[in-house]
N, C-alpha and C positions, 0 to 999 in steps of 0.2 A: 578413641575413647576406650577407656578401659574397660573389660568384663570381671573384674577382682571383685573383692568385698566393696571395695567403694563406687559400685557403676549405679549409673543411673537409666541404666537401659533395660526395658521392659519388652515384653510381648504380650499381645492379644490376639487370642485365638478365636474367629468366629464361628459358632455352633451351631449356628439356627438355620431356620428352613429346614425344609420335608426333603427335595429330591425324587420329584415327580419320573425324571427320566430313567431311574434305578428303579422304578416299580418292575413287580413285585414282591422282593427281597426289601426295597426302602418302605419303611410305610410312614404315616403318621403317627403310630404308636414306638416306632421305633426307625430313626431317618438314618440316611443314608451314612454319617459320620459316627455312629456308633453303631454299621454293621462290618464284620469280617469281608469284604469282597474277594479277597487275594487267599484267603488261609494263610495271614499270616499277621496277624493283628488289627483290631479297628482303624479307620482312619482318623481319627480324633486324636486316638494313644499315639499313633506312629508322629502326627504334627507335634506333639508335645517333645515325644525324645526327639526330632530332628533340630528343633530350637533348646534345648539342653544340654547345656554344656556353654554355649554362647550368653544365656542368659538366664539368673539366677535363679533356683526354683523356687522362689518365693514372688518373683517380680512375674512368672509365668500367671497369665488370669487368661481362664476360657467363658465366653458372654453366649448365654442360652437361652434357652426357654424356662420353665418350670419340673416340665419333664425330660428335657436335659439335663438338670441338674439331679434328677431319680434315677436318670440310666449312668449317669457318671459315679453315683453313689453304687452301682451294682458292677458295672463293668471296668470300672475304672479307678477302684477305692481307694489307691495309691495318688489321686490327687486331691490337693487339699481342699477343704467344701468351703475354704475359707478366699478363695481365689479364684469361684465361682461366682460369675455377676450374672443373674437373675434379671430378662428385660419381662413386662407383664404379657405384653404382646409384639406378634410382630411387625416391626417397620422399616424394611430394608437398614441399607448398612449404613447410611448418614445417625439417623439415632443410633442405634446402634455403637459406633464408635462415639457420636458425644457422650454417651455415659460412661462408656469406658474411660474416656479421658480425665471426665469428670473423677470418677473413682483415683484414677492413677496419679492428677495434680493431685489430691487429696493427700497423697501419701508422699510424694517427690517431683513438687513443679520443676526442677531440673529436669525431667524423667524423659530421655528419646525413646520412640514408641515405633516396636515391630507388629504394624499386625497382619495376621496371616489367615485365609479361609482354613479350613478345617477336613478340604476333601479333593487334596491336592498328592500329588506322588511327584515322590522327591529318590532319584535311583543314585545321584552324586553328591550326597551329605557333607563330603568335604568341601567340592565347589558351590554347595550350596550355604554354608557356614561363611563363604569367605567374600563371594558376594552379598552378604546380608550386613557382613563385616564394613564395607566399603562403603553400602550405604547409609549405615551408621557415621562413619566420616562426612560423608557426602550432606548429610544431612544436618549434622554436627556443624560444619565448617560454613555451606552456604546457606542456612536457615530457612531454605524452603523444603518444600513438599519433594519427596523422593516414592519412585516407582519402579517395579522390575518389569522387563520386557522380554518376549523371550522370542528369539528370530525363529520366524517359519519357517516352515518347513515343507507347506505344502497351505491352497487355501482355503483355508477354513472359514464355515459360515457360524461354528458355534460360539466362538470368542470374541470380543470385543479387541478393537486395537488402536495402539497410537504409533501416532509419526512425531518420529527424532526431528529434530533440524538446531544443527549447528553443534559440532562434537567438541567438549571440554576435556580438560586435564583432567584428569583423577587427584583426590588429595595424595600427599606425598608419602602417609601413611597405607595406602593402600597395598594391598601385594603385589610384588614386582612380577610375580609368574601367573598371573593370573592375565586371562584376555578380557577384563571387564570395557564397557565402552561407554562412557556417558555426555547426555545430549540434552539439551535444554526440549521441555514435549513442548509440540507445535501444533499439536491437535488429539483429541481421544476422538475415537469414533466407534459406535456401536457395533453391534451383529451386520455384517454386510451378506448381501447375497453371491452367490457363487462368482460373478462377475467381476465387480467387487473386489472380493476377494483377490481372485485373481490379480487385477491390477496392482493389488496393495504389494503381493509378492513379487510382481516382476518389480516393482518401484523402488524395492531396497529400504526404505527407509519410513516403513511400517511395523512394529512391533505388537506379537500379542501382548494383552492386557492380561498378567497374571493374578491382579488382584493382589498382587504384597505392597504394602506403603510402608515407609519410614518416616520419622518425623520427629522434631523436636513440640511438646507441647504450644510452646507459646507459636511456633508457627503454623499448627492445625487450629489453634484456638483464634488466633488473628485470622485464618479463611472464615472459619463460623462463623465470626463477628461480621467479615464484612459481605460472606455471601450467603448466608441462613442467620437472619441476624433475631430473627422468632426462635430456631432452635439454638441459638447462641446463649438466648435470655434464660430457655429451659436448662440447658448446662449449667448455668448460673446455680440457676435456684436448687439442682440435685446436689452442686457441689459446696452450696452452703449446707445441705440439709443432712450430709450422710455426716454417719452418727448420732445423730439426735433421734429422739424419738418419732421424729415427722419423717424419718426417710421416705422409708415404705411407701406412705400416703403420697408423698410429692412426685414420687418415683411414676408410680399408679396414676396417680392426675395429670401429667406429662404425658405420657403414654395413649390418653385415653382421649386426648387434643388431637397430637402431634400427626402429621400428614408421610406416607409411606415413600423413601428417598433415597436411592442409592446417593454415596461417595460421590462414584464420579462425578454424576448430573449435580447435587449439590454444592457438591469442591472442588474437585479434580478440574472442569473442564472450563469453572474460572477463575481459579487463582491466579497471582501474578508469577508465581517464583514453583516452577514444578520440573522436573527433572528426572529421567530416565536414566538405567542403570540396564545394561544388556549383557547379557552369558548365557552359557550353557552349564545347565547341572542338570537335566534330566528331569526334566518338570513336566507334569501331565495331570489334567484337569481330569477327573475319574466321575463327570457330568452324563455321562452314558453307559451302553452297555459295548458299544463297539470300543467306546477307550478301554473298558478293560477287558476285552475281547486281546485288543493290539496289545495290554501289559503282560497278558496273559499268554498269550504268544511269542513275547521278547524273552517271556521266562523258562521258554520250552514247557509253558505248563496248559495249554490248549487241548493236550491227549489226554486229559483227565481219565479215559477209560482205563490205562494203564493201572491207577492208583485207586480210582473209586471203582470196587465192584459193581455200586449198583445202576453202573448203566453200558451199556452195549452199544458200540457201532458198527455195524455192519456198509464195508463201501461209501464209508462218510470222507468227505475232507472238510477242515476249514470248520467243524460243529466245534461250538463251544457251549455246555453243558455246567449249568451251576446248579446244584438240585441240595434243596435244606430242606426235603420233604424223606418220610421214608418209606419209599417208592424206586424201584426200579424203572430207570428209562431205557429205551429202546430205539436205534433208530436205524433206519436205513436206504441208503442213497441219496442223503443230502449230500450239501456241500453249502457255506456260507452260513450258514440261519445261527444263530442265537436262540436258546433254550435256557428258560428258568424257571423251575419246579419249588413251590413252596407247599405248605401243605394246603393251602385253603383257594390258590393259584397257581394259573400257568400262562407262559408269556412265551409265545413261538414269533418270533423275526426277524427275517431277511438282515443279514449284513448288509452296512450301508443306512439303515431306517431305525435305528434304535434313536433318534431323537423322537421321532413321531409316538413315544412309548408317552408322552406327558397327553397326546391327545387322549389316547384311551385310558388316563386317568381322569382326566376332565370329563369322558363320554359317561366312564363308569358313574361320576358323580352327580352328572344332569339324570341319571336314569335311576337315581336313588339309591347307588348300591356304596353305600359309605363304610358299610363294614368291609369292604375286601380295600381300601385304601388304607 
């Protein structure tokens, strides 16, 4: 399929959610996809240029909140407020993506659809460009539901994953130098625990779940119909209603029904026709503080003291120090720990335990302290 003036190939960029495990640098006044973590642009900005170029910046639309849409107007004003889609509230990513569709048939039911989380790290842009490429084919050619996988590496309890079974041809358009692999999915399976885990990795034939789908409309729309056939009816009615004077409202009164659903559990894991696509391009969920501990480390950029004055290590190894307060840290004879200095917060822990960071934001909020979230 072509990316010229005449493509009908879109992306969707999802924005929402807080990012409880980046407290607290993420907050609720400002989440994690519109903070700098790396110094070296937002993660919101960086998913938009890595799908540019591939896909037209007009057909690019990011799906937010209301104050995503305020921080994208401040931090981000280079994109257009006219390919910002506004959900009222939150309800995981099955609504979510029905009203993007909705919007997108609206404009071009031919339209194959990329859509991509918004808080992802992508180091191989080129190999990532060209398997996105393939499953535009892939999804193009056999009219189902397309998925990116990304082989372990080690296992993980924070990812969800699926198993392959039964390896297909590539279309013929696909790139010849490229090691893509694709496999009919033969199961998604949630968060495992370490055990688990483990097994999934000696067993070969588990993949994480990176969260990217492809898809041609009528074939995300034919899943809705036949396995959310309640939110099928609601797609319906937003995609009668956009333009007209009723949007808003319908939009709103949907919203204010509809029951909270990710993707996978709603589509993914029972559709008829769904299909994994496997590579490497250096993909990393940035859901903690230890993953960007480990990017930050691959970048030689960990000795932060080197370049930030204002913090000191004395006999430290292995500290990693993000400080947006202005304050001078200080430290000495650690090794391991994780350190983040904001001005009205601070977050000291262990390597290894940076998931456990969402509990003490749930502690913080049973204890009434909703201002430091």
């Amino acid at each position: 399929m072509s990316n010229g003036s005449g493509s009908h190939v879109y992306a969707v960029i999802m924005a929402g959610g807080f990012g409880k495990k980046l407290w607290p640098v993420s907050r609720k006044k400002m989440p994690k996809q519109f903070v700098d973590l790396l110094d070296d642009g937002t993660m919101i900005a960086k998913t938009v240029q890595r799908i540019s170029g591939l896909v037209e910046e007009e057909h690019i639309f990011i799906i937010t909140s209301e104050l995503g849409r305020s921080l994208l107007a401040t931090s981000f004003s280079s994109f257009s407020q006219a390919n910002i889609l506004v959900e009222p509230a939150s309800r995981n990513t099955a609504p979510c993506i029905a009203l993007a569709t909705a919007h997108i048939k609206k404009r071009d039911p031919d339209a194959v659809t990329i859509v991509l989380p918004s808080d992802h790290l992508v180091s191989d842009r080129n190999a990532f460009i060209k398997i996105v490429k393939a499953g535009i084919e892939v999804a193009s050619e056999k009219k189902g539901l397309v998925t990116i996988g990304i082989k372990p590496d080690r296992p993980e309890t924070a990812y969800g994953y699926i198993q392959a079974n039964g390896e297909l041809s590539l279309p013929p358009d696909c790139s010849s130098d490229s090691d893509f692999r694709l496999f009919r999915v033969k199961a998604f399976a949630e968060k495992p625990d370490y055990m688990t885990a483990v097994e999934f990795l000696e067993s070969h034939d588990f993949y994480w779940n990176s969260g990217i789908f492809i898809w041609h409309l009528d074939a995300i729309s034919r899943e809705f119909e036949r396995s959310m056939p309640d939110l099928y009816k609601d797609l319906l009615n937003i995609y009668q209603s956009l333009g007209s004077q009723s949007e808003h409202k319908v939009i709103e009164d949907v919203y204010s029904w509809i029951h909270p659903l990710s993707i996978d559990y709603g589509i993914m894991e029972k559709a008829e026709t769904v299909f994994v696509l496997t590579g490497e391009f250096g993909w990393t969920d940035l859901g903690c503080w230890d993953e960007v501990l480990k990017v930050a480390g691959s970048r030689n950029v960990v000795d932060d003291k080197k370049t930030d004055k204002r913090q000191v290590q004395v006999d430290c190894e292995n500290v990693f120090i993000k400080n947006t307060a202005n304050k001078v840290v200080c430290t000495i004879g650690l090794k391991d720990i994780i350190i983040v200095e904001t001005p009205d917060a601070l977050l000291i822990c262990s390597k290894g335990h940076s998931n456990r960071v969402r509990d003490v934001v749930d502690t913080l909020r049973r204890e009434g302290l909703e201002e430091y979230l």
